[in-house]
Z-matrix of the N, CA and C atoms (Angstrom, degrees):
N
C 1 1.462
C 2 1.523 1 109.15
N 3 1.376 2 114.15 1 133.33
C 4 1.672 3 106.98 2 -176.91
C 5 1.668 4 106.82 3 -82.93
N 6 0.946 5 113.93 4 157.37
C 7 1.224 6 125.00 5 163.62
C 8 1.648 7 123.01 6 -69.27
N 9 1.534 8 102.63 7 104.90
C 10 1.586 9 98.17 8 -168.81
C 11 1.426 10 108.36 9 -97.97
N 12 1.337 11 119.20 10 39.41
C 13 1.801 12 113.18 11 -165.43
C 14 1.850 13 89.91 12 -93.60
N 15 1.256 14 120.18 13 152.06
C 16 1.151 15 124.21 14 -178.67
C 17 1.753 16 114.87 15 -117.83
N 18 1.390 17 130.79 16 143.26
C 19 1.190 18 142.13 17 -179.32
C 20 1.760 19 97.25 18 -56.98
N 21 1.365 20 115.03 19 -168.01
C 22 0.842 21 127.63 20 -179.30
C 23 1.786 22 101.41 21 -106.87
N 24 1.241 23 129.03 22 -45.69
C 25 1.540 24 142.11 23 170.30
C 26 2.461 25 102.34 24 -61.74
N 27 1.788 26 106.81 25 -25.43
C 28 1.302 27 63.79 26 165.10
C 29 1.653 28 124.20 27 -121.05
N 30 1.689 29 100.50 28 22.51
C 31 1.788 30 105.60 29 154.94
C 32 1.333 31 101.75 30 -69.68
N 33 1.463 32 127.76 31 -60.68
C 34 1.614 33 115.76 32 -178.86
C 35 1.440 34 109.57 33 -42.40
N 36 1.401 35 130.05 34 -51.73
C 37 1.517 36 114.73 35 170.22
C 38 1.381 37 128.89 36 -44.31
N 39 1.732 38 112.22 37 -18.95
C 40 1.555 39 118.01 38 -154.64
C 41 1.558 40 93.46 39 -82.89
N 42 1.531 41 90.85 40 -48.87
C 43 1.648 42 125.22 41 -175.02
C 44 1.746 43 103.68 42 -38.95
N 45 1.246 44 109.95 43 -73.40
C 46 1.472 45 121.30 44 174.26
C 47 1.074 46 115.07 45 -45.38
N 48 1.517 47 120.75 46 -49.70
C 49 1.480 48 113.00 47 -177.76
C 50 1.261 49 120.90 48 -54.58
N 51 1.541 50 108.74 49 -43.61
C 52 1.733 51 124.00 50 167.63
C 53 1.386 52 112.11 51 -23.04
N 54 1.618 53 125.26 52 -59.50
C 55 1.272 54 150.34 53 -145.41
C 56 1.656 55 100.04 54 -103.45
N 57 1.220 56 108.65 55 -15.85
C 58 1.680 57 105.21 56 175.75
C 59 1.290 58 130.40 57 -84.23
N 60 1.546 59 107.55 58 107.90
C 61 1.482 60 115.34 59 -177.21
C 62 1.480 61 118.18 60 -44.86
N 63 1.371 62 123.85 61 161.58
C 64 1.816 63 114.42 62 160.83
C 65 1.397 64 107.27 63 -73.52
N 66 1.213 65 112.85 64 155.89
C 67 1.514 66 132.59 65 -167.59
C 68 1.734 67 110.57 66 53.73
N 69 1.266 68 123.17 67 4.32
C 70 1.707 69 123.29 68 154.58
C 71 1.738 70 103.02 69 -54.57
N 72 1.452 71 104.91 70 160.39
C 73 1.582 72 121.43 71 -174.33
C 74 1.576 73 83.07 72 -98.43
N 75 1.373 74 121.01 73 143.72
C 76 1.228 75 125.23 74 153.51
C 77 2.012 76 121.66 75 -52.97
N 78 1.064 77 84.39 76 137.99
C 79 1.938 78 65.91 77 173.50
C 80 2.009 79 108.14 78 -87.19
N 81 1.012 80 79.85 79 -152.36
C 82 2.160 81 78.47 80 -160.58
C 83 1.398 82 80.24 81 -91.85
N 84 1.135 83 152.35 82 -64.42
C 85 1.093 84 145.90 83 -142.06
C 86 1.756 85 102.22 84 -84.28
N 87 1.509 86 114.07 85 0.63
C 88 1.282 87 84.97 86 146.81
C 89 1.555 88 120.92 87 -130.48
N 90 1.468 89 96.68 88 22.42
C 91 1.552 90 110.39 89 170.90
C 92 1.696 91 103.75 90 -85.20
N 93 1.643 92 125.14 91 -45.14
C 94 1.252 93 106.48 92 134.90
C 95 1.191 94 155.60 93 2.87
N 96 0.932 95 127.46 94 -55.65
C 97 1.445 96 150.41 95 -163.37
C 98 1.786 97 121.24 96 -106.08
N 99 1.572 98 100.14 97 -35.76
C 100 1.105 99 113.74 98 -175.61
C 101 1.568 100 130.07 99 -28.74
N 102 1.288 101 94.86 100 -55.74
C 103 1.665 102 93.95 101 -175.92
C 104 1.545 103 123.31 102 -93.86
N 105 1.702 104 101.69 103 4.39
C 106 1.506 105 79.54 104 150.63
C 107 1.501 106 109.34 105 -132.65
N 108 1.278 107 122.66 106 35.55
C 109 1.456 108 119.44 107 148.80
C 110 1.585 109 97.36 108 -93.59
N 111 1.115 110 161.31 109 -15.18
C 112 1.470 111 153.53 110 124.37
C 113 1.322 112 124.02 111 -22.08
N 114 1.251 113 116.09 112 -72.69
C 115 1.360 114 139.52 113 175.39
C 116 1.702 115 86.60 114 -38.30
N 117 1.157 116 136.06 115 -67.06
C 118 1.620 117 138.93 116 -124.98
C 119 2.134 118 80.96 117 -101.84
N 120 1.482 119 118.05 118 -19.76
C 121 1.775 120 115.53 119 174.99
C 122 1.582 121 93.36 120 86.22
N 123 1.446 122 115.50 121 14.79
C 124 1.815 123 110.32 122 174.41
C 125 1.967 124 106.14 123 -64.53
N 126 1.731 125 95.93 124 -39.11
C 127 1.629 126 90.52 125 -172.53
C 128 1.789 127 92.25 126 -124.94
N 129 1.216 128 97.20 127 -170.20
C 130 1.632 129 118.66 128 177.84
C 131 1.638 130 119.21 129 -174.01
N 132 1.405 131 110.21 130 149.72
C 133 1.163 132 111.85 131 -150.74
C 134 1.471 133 102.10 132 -113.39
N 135 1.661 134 125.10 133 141.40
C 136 1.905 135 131.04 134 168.24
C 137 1.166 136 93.75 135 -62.03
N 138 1.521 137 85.56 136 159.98
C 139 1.286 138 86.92 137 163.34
C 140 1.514 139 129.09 138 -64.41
N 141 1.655 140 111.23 139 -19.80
C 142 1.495 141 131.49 140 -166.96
C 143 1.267 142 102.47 141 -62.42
N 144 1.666 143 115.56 142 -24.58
C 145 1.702 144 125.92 143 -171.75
C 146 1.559 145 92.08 144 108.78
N 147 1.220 146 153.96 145 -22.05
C 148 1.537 147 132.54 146 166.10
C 149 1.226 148 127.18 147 -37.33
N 150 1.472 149 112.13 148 139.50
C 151 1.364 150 109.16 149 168.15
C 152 1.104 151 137.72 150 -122.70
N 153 1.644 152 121.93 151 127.36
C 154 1.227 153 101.30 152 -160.31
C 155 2.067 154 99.14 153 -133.32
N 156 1.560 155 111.80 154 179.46
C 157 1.248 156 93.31 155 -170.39
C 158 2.067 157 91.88 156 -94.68
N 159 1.810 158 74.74 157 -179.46
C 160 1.338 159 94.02 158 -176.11
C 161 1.567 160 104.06 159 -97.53
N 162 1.337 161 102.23 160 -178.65
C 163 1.619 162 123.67 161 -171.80
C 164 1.789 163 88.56 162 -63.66
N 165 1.356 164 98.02 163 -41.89
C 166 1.903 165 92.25 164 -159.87
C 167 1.578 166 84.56 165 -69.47
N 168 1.534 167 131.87 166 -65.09
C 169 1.487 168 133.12 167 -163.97
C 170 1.726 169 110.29 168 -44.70
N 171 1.490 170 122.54 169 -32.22
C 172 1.157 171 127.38 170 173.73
C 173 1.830 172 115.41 171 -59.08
N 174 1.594 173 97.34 172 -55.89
C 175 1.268 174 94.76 173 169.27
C 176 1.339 175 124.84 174 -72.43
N 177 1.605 176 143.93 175 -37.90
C 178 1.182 177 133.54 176 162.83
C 179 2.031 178 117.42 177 -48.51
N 180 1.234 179 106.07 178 -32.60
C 181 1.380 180 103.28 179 -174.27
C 182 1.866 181 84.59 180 -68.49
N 183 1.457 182 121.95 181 -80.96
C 184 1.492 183 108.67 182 -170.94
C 185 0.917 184 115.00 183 -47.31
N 186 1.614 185 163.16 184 17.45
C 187 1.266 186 134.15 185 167.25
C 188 1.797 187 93.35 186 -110.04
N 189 1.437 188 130.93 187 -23.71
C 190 1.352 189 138.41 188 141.97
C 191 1.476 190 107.70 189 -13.89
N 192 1.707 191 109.33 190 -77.95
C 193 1.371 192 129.98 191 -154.38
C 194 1.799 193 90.50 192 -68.96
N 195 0.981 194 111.49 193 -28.01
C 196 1.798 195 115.39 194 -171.11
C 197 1.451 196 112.82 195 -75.11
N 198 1.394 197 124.00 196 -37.69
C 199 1.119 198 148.72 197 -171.19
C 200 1.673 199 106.47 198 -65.41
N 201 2.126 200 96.15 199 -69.13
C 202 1.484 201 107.48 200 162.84
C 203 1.328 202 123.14 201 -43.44
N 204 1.484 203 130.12 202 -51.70
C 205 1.258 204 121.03 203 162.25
C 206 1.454 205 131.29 204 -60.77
N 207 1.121 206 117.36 205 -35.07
C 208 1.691 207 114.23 206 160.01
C 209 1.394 208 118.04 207 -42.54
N 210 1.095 209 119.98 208 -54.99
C 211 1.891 210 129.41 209 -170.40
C 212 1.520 211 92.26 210 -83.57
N 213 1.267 212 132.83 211 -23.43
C 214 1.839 213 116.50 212 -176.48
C 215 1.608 214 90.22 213 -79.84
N 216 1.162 215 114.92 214 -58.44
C 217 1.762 216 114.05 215 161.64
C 218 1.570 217 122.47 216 -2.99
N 219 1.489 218 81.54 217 -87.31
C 220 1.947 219 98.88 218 175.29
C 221 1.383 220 122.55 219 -42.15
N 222 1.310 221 102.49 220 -28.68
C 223 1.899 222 117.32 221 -154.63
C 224 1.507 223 96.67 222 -109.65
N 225 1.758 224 116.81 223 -52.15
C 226 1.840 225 95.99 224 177.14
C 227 1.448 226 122.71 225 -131.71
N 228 1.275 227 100.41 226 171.60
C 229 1.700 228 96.98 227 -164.29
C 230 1.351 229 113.90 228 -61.30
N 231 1.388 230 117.78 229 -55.58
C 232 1.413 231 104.40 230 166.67
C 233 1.748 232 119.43 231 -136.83
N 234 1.313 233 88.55 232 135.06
C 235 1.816 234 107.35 233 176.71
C 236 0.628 235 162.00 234 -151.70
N 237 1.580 236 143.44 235 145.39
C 238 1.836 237 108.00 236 -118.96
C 239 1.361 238 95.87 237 -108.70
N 240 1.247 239 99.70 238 131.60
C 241 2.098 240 108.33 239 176.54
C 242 1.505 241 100.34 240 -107.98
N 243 1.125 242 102.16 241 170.32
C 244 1.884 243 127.22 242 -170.57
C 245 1.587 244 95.80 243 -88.58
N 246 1.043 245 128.54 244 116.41
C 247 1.384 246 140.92 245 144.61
C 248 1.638 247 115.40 246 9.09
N 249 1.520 248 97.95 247 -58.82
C 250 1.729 249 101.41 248 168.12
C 251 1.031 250 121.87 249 -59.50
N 252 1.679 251 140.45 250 -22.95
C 253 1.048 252 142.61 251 -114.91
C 254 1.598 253 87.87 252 -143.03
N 255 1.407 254 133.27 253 -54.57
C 256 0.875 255 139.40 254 -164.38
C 257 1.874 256 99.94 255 -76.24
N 258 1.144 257 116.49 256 -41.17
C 259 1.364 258 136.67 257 154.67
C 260 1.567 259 129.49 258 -24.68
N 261 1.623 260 88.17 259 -41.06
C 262 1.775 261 97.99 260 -163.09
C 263 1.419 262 98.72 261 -95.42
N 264 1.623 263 101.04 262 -51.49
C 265 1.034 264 102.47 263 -172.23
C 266 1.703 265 128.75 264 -75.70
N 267 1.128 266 111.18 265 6.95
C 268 1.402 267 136.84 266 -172.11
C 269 1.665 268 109.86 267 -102.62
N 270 1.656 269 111.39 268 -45.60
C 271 1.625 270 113.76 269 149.85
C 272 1.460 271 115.30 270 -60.03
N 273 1.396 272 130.46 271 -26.78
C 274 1.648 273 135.31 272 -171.24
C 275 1.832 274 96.95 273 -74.15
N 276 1.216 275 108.45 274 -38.56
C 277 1.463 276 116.42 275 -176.76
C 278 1.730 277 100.82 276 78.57
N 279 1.597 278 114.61 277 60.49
C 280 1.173 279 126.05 278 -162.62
C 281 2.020 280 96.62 279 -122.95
N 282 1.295 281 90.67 280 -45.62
C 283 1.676 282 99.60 281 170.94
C 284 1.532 283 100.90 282 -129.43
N 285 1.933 284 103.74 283 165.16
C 286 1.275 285 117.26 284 170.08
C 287 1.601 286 97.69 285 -136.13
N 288 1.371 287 89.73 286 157.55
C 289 2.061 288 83.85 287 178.07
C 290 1.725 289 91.11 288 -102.46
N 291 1.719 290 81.38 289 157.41
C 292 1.521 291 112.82 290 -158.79
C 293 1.953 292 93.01 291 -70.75
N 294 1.360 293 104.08 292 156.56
C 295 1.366 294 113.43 293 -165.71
C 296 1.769 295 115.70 294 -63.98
N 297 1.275 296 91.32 295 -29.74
C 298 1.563 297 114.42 296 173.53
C 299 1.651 298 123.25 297 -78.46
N 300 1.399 299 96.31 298 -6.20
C 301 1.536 300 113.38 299 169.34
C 302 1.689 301 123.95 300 77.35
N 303 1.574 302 85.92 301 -5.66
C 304 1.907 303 115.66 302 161.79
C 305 1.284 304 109.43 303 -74.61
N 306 1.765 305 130.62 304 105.85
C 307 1.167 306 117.20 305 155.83
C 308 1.672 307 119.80 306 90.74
N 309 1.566 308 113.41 307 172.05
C 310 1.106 309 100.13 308 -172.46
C 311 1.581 310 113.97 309 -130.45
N 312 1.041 311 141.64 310 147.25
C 313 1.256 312 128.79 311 175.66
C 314 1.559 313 113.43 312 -104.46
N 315 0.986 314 137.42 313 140.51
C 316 1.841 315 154.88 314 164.18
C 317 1.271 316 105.29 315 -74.97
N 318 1.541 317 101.65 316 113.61
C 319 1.253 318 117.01 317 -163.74
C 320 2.046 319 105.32 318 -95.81
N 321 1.350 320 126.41 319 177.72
C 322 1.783 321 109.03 320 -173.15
C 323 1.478 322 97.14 321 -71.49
N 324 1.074 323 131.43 322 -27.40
C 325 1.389 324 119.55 323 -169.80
C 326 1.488 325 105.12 324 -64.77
N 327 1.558 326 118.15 325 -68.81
C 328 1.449 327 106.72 326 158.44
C 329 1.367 328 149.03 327 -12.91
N 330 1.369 329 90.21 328 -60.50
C 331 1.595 330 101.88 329 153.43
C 332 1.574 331 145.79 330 -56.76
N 333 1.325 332 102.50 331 -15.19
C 334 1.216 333 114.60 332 157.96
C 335 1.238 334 116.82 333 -107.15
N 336 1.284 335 119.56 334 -23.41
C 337 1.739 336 108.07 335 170.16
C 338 1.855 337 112.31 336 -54.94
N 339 1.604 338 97.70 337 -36.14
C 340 1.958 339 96.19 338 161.22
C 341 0.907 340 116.12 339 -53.44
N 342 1.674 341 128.85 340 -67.12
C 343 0.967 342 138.22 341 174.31
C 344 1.297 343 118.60 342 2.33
N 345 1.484 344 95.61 343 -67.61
C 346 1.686 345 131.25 344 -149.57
C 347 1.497 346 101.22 345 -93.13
N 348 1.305 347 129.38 346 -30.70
C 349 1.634 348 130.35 347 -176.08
C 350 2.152 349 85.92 348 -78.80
N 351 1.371 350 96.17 349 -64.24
C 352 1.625 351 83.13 350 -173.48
C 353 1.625 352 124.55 351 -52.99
N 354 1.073 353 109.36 352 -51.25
C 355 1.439 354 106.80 353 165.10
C 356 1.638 355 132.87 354 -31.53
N 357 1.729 356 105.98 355 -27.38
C 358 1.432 357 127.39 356 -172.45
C 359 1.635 358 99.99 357 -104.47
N 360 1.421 359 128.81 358 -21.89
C 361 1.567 360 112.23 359 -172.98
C 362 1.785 361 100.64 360 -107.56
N 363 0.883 362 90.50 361 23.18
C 364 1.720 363 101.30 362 -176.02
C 365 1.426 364 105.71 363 -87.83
């Protein structure tokens, strides 16, 4: 099984790619990266040479972005999550929004899903 854990330089590649128009130049940092976010089926290439991510790279970047918002959660009073995110994690029963409709609070289940992600990248 390969190792699918990702650096921190190649989510910023994932990130960028997200945001990259067709016929945009790749930037270096995700020409960098290329062959083993390929190798791992995170991105894939047109035939034109564009690159864009895959179904799997879509979902590893959101459960990333889900993760980041969980711990900005835990850590500040209020902060702004993506619609998807606030969504998922709100069906997970990981956060609840605050009564005042400001913000979100991290609920115990949440708290151990940290728990439990840190405990595992350690």
């Amino acid at each position: 099984m390969k190792d699918e854990s990702l650096s921190k330089d190649e989510y910023e590649a994932l990130e960028q790619i997200i945001k990259l128009k067709r016929g945009d130049r790749p930037s270096a940092c995700i020409a960098r990266n290329t062959k083993r976010l390929s190798g791992i089926k995170f991105i894939s290439f047109a035939k034109d040479g564009h690159v864009s991510l895959t179904e799997k790279g879509e979902q590893n970047l959101f459960l990333k972005h889900c993760i980041d918002g969980l711990r900005a959660v835990s850590t500040q009073s209020v902060v702004a999550l993506s619609n998807g995110v606030v969504t998922f994690l709100g069906k997970k029963g990981h956060i609840t929004v605050r009564e005042n409709g400001e913000g979100f609070d991290i609920t115990q289940r949440g708290r151990e899903s940290l728990a439990d992600i840190d405990a595992n990248t350690r």
